[in-house]
C-alpha positions in Angstrom: -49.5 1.0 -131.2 -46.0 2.8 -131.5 -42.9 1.2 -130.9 -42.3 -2.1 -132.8 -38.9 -2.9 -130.6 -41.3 -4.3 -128.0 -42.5 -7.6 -127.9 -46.2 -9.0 -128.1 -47.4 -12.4 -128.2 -49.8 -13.3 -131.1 -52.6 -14.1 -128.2 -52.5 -10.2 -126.5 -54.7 -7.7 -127.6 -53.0 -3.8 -128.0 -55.6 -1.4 -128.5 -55.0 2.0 -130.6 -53.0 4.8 -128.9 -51.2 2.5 -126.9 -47.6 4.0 -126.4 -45.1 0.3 -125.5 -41.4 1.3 -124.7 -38.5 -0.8 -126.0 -37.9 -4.3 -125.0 -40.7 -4.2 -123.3 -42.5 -7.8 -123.6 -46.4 -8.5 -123.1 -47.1 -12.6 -123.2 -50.0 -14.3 -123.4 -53.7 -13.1 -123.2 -53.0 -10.3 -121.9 -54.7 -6.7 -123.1 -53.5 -3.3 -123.0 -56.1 -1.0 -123.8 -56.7 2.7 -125.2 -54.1 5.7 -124.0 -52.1 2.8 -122.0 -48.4 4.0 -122.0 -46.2 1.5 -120.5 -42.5 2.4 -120.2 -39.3 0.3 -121.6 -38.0 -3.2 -120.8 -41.3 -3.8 -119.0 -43.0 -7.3 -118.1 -46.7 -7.5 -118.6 -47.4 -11.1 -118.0 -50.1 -13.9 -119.0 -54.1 -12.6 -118.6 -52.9 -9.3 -117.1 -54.9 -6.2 -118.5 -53.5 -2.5 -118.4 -56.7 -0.5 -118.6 -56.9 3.0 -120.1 -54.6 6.2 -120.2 -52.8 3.5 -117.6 -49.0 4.9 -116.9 -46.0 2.7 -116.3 -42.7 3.4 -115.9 -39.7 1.8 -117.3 -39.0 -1.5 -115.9 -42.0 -2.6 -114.2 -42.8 -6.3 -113.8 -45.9 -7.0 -114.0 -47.3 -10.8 -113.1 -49.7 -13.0 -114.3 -53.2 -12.3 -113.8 -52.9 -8.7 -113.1 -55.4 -5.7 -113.9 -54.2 -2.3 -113.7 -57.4 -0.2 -113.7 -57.6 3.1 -115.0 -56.2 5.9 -112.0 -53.3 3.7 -111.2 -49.6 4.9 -111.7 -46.6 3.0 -111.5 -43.1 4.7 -111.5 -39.7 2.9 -112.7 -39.5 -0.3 -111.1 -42.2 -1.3 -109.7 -43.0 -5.2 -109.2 -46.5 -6.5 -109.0 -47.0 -10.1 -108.1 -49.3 -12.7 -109.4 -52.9 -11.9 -108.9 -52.5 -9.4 -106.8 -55.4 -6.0 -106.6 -56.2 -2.9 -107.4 -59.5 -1.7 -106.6 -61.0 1.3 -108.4 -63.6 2.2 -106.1 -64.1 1.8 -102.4 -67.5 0.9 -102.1 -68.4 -0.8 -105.3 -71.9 -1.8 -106.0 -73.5 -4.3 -109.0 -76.3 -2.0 -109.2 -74.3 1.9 -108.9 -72.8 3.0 -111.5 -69.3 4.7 -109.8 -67.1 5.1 -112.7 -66.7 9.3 -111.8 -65.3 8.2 -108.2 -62.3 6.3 -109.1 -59.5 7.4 -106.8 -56.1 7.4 -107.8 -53.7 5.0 -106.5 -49.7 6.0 -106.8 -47.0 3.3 -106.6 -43.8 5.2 -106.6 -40.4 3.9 -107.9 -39.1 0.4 -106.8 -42.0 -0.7 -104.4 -42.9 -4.3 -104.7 -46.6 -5.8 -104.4 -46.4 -9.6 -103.2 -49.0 -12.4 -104.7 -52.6 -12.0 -104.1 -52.4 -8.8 -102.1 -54.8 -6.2 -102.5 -54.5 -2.2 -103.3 -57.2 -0.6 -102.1 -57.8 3.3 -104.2 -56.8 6.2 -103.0 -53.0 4.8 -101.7 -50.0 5.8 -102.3 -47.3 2.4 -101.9 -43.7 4.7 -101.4 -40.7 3.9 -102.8 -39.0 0.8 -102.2 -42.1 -0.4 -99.9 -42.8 -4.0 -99.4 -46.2 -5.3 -99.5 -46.3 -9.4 -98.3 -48.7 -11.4 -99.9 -51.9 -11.5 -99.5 -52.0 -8.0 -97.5 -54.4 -5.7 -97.7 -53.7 -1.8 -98.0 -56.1 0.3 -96.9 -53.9 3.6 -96.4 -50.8 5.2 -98.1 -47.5 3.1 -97.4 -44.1 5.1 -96.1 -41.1 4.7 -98.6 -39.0 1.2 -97.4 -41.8 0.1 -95.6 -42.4 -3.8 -95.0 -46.6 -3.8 -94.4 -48.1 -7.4 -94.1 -51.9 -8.2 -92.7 -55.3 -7.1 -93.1 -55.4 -4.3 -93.2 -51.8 -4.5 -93.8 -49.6 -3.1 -91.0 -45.5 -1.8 -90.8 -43.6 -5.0 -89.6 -39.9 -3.5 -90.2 -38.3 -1.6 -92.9 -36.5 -3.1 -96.8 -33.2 -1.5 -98.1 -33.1 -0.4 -102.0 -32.5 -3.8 -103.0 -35.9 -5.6 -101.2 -33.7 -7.0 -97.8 -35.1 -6.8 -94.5 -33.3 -4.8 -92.1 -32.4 -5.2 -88.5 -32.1 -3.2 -85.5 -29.0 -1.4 -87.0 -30.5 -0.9 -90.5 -28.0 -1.8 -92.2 -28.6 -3.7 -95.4 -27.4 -6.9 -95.1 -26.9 -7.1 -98.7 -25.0 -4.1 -100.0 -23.8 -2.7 -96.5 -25.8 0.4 -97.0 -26.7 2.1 -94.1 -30.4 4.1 -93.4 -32.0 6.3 -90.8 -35.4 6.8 -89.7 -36.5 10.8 -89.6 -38.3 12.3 -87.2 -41.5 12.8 -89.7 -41.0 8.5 -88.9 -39.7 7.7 -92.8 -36.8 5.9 -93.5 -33.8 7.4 -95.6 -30.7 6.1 -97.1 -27.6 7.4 -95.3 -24.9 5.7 -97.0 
């Protein structure tokens, strides 16, 4: 492991060539294995497992009972919720092997995954999206996004800082103001 200005509790497990950023803290039972590089002031909570050559960006949160399989990026930012999924594979089998058709799965800067949802491979979640617990996303997500349901649909659009806009999109929070494109993805104006 490099980096000792990070934080590991006596109960993880850090595997060799596992690059850990600074301040970044990894509690309880959880295991970062081979080629993992996780950025700094990350999370990585209880039972969560960061499978191998794994990339994360600075200041990801990552919640309890999490696996991050192997294919899965996450930029600066991102916030994964408690138990939530990614899948590796989309039509896993007991008895096929399918380790050489693991699809990559992007989560770009920001986004947050609610509790329990699921991630199926081969998405890309944009920036700042919002996936509500318990959905399920079976396609790539557009950047502030709000998707909820299975499979997990658009239900309205989040600012930067995770509020739900109106009508006027305005952020109700900071007052900044966005506008949807014609290509149908939001942007911040102001």
């Amino acid at each position: 492991m490099t980096n000792t200005h990070c934080y590991v509790h006596p109960t993880a497990i850090v595997d060799d060539d596992v690059e850990i950023g600074e301040g970044t803290r990894i509690w309880h039972f959880a295991h970062i294995l081979s080629g993992a590089r996780i950025g700094a002031g990350c999370v990585i909570g209880q039972n969560a497992m960061i499978g191998p050559n794994v990339q994360i960006g600075d200041g990801c949160k990552i919640q309890n009972n999490v696996s991050v399989y192997q294919g899965v990026i996450l930029e600066e930012n991102v916030f994964c919720g408690p138990s939530m999924v990614f899948t590796n594979v989309r039509t896993p089998r007991a008895h096929v092997s399918r380790k050489d058709e693991f699809l990559p799965t992007l989560v770009k800067r920001g986004a947050s995954i609610g509790a329990n949802a699921t991630i199926v491979c081969g998405s890309t979640i944009g920036a700042f999206a919002m996936v509500g617990a318990g959905a399920v996303v079976t396609r790539d997500v557009l950047p502030h996004a709000l998707v909820v349901g299975n499979p997990a649909r658009r239900r309205g659009w989040v600012s930067q800082s995770g509020d739900k806009l109106g009508l006027d999109l305005i952020c109700p929070r900071t007052g900044e103001v966005y506008r949807v494109e014609n290509d149908g993805t939001l942007v911040l104006v102001v």
